[in-house]
N, C-alpha and C positions, 0 to 999 in steps of 0.2 A: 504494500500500500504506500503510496508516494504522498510527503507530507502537502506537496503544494495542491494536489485536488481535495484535501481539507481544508486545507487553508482557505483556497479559491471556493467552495461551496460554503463555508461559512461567510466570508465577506459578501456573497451574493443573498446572503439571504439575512442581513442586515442595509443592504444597500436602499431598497425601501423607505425605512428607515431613517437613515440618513440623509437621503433627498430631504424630506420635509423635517429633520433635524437643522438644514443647513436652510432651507428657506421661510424658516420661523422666525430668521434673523431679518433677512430682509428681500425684495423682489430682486431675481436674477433671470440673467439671459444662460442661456445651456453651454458656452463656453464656460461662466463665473462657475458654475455647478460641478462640470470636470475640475479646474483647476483646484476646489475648493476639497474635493475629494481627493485628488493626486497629491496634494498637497498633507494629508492626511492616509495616504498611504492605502486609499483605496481604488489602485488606478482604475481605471472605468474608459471605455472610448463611446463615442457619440452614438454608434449602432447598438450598445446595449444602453444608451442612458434613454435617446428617446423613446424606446417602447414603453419605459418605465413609468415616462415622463406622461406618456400618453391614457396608459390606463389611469394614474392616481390622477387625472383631470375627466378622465370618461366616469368615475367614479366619484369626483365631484369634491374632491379632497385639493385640487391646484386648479386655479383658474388664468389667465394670462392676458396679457394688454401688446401690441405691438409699441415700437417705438422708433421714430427714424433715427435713423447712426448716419454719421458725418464720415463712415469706412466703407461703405457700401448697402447693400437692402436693408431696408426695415429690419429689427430685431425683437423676435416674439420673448418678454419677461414674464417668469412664471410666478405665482405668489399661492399663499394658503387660503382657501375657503376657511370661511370659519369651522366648514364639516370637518375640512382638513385640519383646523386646530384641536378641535374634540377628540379626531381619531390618533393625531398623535398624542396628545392626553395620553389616552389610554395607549399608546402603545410605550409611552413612558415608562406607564405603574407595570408592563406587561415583562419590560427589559428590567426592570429594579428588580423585580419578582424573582427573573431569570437569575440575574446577578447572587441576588440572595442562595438560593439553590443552588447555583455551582460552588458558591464561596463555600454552602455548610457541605457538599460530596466533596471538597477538596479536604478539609477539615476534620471529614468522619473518622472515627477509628475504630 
């Protein structure tokens, strides 16, 4: 078992997560969102960020505003629904939760 497709399926299945982690702070275009992640050491590329992008806004969690850029096309910013503040609420208490429960199996004896 090779450690990097654990590693690589856990970061995917916090990356979720993490979107509307990083856009609770404030409205971003999908480059600020990569680098916001790479920078954080979850590299991510544009083909796995917008499917991402696109359900948690079909789902009614992100909603977005274009904007003109002075670099070329308009630029679509993404931001949180309030549904989307609720549901990361709770995906909050869901990761504390988690946290708690690995801390006490690391701790068992």
């Amino acid at each position: 078992m090779k450690i990097e497709n654990s590693k690589a399926q856990m970061r995917k299945g916090i990356l979720e997560y993490c979107i509307l982690l990083i856009l609770d702070k404030k409205d971003l275009y999908t480059t600020d969102i990569i680098n916001a992640l790479k920078e954080n050491d979850l590299i991510v590329v544009e083909g796995t960020l917008y499917p991402l992008l696109t359900r948690q806004k079909n789902a009614g969690l992100l909603g977005y505003r274009w904007e003109e850029s002075t670099q070329g096309p308009p630029r679509k910013y993404y931001s949180l629904t309030e549904k989307g503040r609720a549901y990361l609420k709770e995906l909050d208490e869901s990761w504390e939760a988690l946290i708690n429960s690995i801390n006490s199996i690391k701790n068992y004896s």
